[in-house]
N, C-alpha and C positions, 0 to 999 in steps of 0.2 A: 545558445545555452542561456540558461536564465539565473540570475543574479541566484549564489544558495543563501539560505533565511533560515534561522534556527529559534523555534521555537521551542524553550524552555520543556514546557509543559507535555506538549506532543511528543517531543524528540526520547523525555523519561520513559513514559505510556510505553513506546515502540520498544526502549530498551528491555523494559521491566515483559513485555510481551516475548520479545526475543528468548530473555531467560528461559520462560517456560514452555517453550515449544517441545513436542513432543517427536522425537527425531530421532530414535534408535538405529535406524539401518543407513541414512545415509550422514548424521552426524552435523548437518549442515541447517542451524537457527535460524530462523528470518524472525522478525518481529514488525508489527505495522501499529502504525496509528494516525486515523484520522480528525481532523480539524473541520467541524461542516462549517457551513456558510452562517449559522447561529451562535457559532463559537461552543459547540460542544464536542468534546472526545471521545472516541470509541479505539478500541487498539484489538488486535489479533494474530495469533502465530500459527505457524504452519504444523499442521497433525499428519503425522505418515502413518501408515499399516502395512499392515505385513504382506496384504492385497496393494502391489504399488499404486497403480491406478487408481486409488480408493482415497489415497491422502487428500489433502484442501490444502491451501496453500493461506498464510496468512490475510491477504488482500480480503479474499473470500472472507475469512471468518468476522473479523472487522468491519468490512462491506454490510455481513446479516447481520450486526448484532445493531448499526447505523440505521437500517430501516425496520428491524424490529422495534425502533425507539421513536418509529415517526419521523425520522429525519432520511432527507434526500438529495442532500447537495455537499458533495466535497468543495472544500475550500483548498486546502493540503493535506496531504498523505506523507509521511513519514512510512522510506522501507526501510531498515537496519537490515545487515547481513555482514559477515564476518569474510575477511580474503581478499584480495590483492587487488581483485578486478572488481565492477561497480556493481553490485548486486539489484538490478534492476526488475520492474515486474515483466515475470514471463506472460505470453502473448494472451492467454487466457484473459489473466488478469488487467491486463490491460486495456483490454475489452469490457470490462465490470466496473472500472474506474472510469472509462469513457462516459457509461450509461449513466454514471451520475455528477458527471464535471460541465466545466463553464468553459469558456476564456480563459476564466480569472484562475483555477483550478494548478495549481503547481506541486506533481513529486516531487520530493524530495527524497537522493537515494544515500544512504547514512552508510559510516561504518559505527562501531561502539560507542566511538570517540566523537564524531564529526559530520555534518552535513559535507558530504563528499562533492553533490554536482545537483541541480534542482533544476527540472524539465517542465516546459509546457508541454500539456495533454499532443498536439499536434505533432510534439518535437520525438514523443514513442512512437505515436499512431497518426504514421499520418492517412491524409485523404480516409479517415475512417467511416464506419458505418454506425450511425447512431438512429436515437426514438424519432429526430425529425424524419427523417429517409425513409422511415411508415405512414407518416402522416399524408 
């Protein structure tokens, strides 16, 4: 487990993302925001429908809005999530965080309040599949 690190800056972004999450039918916020390796922010929450299947999950929306801006390297990811247990990215997203992490690259998994526990990429996923493994 990896030393947790709060960033000021990032840690608001995720909360302020959390707020607005759009989440009628199961109730349950997530808010994200990323830290790239340029020192820019980008943050996003999770959109549900009324099609369950059809929702996005915050990582995602944060993820496109990071390379819509030209930028492609996570530094840190702040998740926020509300409840007892570590609200961690589901296995999707974890895979989307892969595709654009380092080494250096560390979640970090939040409640409201707090930097709860901060992972290295390897420590979700491990032995994963990434861009080198096409090359």
């Amino acid at each position: 487990m990896s030393h947790a690190v709060m960033n000021e800056q990032a840690f608001e972004l995720a909360k302020t993302a959390m707020s607005k999450a759009y989440v009628p039918y199961s109730k349950f916020k997530v808010g994200v925001a990323i830290e790239t390796a340029n020192g820019r922010y980008y943050s996003g929450c999770n959109v549900e429908n009324a099609s369950y299947p059809e929702g996005s999950c915050a990582e995602a929306g944060a993820i496109a809005a990071m390379i819509l801006d030209g930028e492609s390297q996570i530094k840190n990811i702040y998740v926020m999530g509300n409840g007892s247990e570590l609200v961690t990215p589901c296995g999707g997203c974890r895979q989307r965080i892969r595709e654009f992490s380092s080494e250096a690259t560390r979640i970090h998994v939040c409640s409201a309040t707090e930097v709860r526990r901060s992972f290295a990429m390897d420590e979700l996923l491990p032995c994963s599949f990434g861009p080198e493994n096409l090359a």
